[in-house]
N, C-alpha and C positions, 0 to 999 in steps of 0.2 A: 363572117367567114363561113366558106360551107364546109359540113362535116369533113369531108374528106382532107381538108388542110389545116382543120385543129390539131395539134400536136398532141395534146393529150384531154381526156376526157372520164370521168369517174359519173355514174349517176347511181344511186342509191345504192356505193356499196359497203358490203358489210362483209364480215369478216372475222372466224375465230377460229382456234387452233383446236387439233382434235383432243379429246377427251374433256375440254373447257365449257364451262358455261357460257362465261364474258365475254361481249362482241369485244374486238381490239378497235375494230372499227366499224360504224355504227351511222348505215344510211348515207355515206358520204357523195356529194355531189360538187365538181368543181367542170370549168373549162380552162384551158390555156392554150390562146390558139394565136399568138405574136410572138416576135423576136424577144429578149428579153432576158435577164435575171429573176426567178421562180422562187423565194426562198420557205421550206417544208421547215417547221420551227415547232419546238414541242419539249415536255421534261422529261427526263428520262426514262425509256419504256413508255410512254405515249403512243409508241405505235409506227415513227415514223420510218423506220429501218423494213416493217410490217409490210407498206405499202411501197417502197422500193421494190420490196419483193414480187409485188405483185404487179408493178407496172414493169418490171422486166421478166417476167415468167417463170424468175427460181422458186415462186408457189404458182401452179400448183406441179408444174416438170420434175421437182426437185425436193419440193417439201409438201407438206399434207393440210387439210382446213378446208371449212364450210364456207362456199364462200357463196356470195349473191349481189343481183346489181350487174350492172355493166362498165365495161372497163377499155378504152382503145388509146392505146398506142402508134401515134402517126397510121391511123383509121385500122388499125390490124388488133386484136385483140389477145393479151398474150397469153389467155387463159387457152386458148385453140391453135395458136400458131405461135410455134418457139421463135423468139428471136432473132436467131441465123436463119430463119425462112420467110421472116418478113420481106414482103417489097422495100419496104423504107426501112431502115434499122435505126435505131438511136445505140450515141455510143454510153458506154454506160460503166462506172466505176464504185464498184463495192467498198464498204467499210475497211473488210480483208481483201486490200488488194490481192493477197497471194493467191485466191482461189482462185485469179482468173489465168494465172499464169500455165501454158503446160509444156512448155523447151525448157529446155537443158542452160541456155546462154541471154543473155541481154537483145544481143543481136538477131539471136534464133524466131524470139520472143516477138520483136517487132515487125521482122518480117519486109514485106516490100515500104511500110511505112518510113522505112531506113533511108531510101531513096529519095523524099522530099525533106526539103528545109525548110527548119521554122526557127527563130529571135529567141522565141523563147523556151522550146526546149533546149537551145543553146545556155540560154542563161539560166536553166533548168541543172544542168551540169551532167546534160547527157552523153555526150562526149566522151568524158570519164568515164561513163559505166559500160558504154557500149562490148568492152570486149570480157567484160565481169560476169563470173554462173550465176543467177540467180539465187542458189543458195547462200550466196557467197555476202548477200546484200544484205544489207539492217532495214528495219521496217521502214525506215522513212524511205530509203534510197527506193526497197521496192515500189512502195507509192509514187514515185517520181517516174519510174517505168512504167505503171501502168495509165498515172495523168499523160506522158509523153506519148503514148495510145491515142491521146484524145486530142493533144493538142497538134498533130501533124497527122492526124485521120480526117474524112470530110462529112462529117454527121450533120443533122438539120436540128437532130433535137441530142441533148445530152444531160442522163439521169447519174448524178453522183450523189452516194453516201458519205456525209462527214470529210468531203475533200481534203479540209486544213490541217486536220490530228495530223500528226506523226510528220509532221514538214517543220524544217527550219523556221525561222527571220526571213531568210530572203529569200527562201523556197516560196514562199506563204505570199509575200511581196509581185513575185515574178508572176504566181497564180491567178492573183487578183486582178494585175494589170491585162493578162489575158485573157479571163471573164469580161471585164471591160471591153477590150477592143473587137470579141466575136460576139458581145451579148446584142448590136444593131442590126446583126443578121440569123444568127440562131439562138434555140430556148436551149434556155440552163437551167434546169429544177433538181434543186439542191438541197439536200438534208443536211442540216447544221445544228448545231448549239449554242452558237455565236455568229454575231452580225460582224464583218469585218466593216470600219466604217468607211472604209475608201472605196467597198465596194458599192454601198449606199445609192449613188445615184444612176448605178445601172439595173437597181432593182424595179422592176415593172408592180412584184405583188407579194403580199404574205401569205404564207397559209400556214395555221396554226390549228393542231391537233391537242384537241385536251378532252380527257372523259371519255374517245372513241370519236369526238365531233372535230368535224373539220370548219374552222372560218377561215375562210376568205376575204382581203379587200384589198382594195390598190393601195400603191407606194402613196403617203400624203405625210410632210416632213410635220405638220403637228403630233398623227397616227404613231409615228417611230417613236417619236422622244418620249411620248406616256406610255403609250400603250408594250413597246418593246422597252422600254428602258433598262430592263435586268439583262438583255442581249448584246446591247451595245456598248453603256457604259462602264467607265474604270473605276477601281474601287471596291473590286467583290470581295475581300475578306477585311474582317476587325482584325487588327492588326494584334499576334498575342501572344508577346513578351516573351524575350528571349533568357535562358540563362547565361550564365559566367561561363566562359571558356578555358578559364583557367584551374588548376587544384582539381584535376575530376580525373580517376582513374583512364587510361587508356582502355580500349576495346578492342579496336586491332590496328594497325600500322603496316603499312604497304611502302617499300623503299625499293628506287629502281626498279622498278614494273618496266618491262620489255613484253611485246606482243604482237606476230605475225598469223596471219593468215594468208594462206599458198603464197609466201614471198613478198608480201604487202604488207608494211610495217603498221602494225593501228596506235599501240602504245609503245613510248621509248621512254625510260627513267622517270618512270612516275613514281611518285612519293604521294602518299595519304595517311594523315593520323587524325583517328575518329574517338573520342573521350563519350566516357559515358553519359548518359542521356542528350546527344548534341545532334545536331542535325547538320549536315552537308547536302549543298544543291548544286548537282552539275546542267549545265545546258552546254551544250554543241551543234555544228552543225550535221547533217545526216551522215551516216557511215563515218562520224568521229572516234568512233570507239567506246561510247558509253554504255549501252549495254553489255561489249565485252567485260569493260572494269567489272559491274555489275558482278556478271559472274565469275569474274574472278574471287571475287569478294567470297561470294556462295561454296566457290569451291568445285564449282563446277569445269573452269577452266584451269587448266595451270599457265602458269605465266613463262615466256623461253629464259626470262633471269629476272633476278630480283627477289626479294625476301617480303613473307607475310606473318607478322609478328600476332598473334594471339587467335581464339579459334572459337568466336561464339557462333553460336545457332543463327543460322541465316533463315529469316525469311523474305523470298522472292519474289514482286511482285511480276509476273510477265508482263510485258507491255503488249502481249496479242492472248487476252484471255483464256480461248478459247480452246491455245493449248495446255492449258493448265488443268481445267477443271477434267476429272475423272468420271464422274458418275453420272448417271442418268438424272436424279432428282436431288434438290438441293439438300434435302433431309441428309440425303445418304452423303455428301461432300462435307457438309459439315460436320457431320459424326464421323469421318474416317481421319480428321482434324484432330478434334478437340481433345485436351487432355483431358477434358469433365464434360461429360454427357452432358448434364444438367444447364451447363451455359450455353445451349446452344441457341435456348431461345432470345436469349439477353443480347448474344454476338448476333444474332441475325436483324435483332431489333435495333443496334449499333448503327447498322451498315443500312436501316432502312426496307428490309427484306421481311420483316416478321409475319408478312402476310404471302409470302412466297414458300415456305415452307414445306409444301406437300407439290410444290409447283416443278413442273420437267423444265430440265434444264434447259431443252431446245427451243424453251416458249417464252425467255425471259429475254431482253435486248442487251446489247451488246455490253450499255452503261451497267445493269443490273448484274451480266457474266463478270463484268470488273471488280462490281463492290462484293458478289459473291467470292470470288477469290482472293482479295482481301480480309473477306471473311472468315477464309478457309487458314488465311494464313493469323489471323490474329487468333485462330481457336487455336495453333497449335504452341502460340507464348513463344517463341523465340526473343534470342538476344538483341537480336539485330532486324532493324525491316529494311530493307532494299526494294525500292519501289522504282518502277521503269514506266515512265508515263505516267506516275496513276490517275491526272487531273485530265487524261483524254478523255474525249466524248459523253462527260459530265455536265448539267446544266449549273446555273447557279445555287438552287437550293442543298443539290449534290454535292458541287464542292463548296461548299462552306461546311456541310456534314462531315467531309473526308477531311477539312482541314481541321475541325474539332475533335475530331478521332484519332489522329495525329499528335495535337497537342496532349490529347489524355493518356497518347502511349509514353510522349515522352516526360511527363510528368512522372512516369511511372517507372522511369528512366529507362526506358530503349534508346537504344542511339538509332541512327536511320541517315540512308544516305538513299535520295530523292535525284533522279534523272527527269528532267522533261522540258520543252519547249518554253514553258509556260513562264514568261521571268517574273511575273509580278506573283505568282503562286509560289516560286520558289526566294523572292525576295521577303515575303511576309513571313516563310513559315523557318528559314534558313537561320543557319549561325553562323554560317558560310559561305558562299556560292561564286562556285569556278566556272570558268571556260573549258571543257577539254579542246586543247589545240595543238596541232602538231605532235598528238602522242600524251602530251604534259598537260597537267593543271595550275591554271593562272588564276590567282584568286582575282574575283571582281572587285 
């Protein structure tokens, strides 16, 4: 294929963040120039969030770094020509959907795109949200806005960050099926941490980033099952023993929970009781209301009726990091944390960060802003941890760390109540695990 109708193209580049030594990425050279499934595969802070960046222009437009090599984007290069002035544009989806959002409404947001119909932003549940403020939406729902961008827009090539975090079952379902059915005419190069396996046989290629190096090689159904096997298959945690749920003091209890937002009922007569060192795991589908309970829990929301019986220290995991962390370097986030200076080396080496320490926050990936935050919340010993996603955009080495970290809180009796997607991470680690639906929780 000639240059001009390669889709994308990197030859030896490199790449690090200012004030750094470390290349992030180091010489990189690939082509991708057919229709197809791309999948950008790597552990966590690998880098590959790095080169999103840099194949859609928010470095160097928008962030700062040395960079070198050559880089073209449906033959336009985005180091010299932003995005919106390409001839060709790819559509293109962030980790944090929300930064790309900038209307006031759903409707506002998509624009003339409103006008054409597509199956599956129908079965996307866009409909629903169409007449919804964008403030007004939980992180999955806005994900679902900003894929609907791409699935009823007419792009050749499309760069997504982490597409599947923060989507349902059947959000995730509906996703795949449309990967599939546009991957015979256009490129999809995708940053993931997991392999869906139904997606599997529309994948053209791998490319996996480890150390700064990028390999490449074609889809070959031997290559998958050795070589990716921690990506695909089921089974990622030891399973590790639950306690008694009976005889254990309460922690707090929540009865008739009621809760609107502008005249849209989220929760109606919820009841929750959380005993000491137990764990509860909710999943729902998006805009169910899980993150509200969350903070209600926190104390951050009040509830319109219903009673909260007992008042420990909450700690909050955000399910969008990014608004959590305060400080420019991690040093300083976890010293404004901790109750003892002294552990902060211990808490950082916990969460896997002990070599991040003097490191600016804006140079760590999205996975590492997570386990930093958790960090920041385990320095400060709370009663209680309230986690909202925490097993997003984590590889496997990751979460099996977070789920050993977990088990050592509640050994230590924290209680903890665990939101997310993920049912097999919330069925290993759970004493419990509900449905939020219709408002209410349904124990599974």
């Amino acid at each position: 294929m000639s240059k001009e109708k390669v889709a994308l193209r990197a030859e030896g580049l490199s790449f690090k963040y200012p004030g750094s030594s470390d290349l992030v990425l180091k010489e990189i050279d690939f082509e991708i120039e057919g229709p197809g499934v791309y999948l950008l595969l790597g552990r966590t802070g690998s880098g590959k969030s790095t080169l999103i960046h840099l194949l859609t222009g928010i470095i160097p437009w928008l962030g700062a770094g040395d960079l070198t090599g050559s880089l073209r984007v449906l033959g336009s290069d985005p180091a010299s020509t932003p995005l919106p002035h390409m001839p060709a544009k790819p559509g293109v989806l962030l980790q944090s959907p929300e930064v790309q959002f900038f209307h006031r409404t759903v409707t506002e947001e998509l624009g003339s795109c409103m006008d054409r119909k597509n199956s599956y932003a129908e079965a996307f549940g866009l409909p629903v949200l169409i007449d919804r403020k964008v403030n007004q939406l939980s992180v999955g729902e806005r994900k679902k806005v900003a894929l609907s961008r791409l699935l009823l827009g007419d792009y050749p090539l499309l760069i997504m960050d982490e597409p599947f975090t923060n989507l349902d079952r059947d959000a995730r379902a509906v996703l795949i099926e449309w990967m599939k059915s546009v991957s015979r005419e256009k490129v999809l190069f995708i940053s993931t941490h997991v392999i869906p396996e139904k997606l599997l046989t529309s994948v053209r290629a791998f490319l996996i980033l480890e150390g700064g190096k990028l390999e490449f090689f074609e889809n070959d159904d031997g290559i998958v099952r050795d070589r990716l096997k921690d990506y695909i298959v089921p089974g990622r945690f030891v399973p590790l023993g639950k306690p008694g749920r009976n005889g254990k003091p309460e922690v707090i209890e929540l009865e008739g929970i009621a809760f609107e937002y502008g005249g849209r009922e989220v929760l109606n007569d919820l009841s929750l009781r959380l005993t000491r060192g137990s764990i509860v795991g909710i999943h729902g589908s998006n805009g169910s209301g899980k993150t509200t309970l969350l903070r209600i829990v926190a104390r951050l929301l009040k509830p319109g009726k219903g009673v909260i019986r007992g008042s420990p220290r909450p700690g909050l995991l955000f399910q969008d990091p990014e608004r959590q962390l305060l400080f420019a370097s991690v040093e300083r986030e976890i010293a404004f944390s901790a109750r003892d200076k002294r552990q902060i080396g211990e808490i950082l080496e916990r969460v896997g960060l002990a070599d991040k320490l003097k490191v600016h926050v804006s140079e760590l990936s999205y996975g590492e802003k997570e386990r930093l935050a958790l960090a920041a919340i385990l320095a400060a010993d709370p009663d209680i941890l309230l986690l909202d996603e925490p097993s997003q955009g984590l590889d496997l080495v990751e979460l099996r760390r977070l789920a050993g970290i977990l088990r050592e809180e509640r050994e230590r009796g924290k209680s903890m109540i665990i939101v997310s997607h993920d049912l097999e991470f919330l069925e290993t680690l759970s004493d419990a695990v509900y449905e939020l639906r219709g408002g209410k929780l349904h124990e599974k």
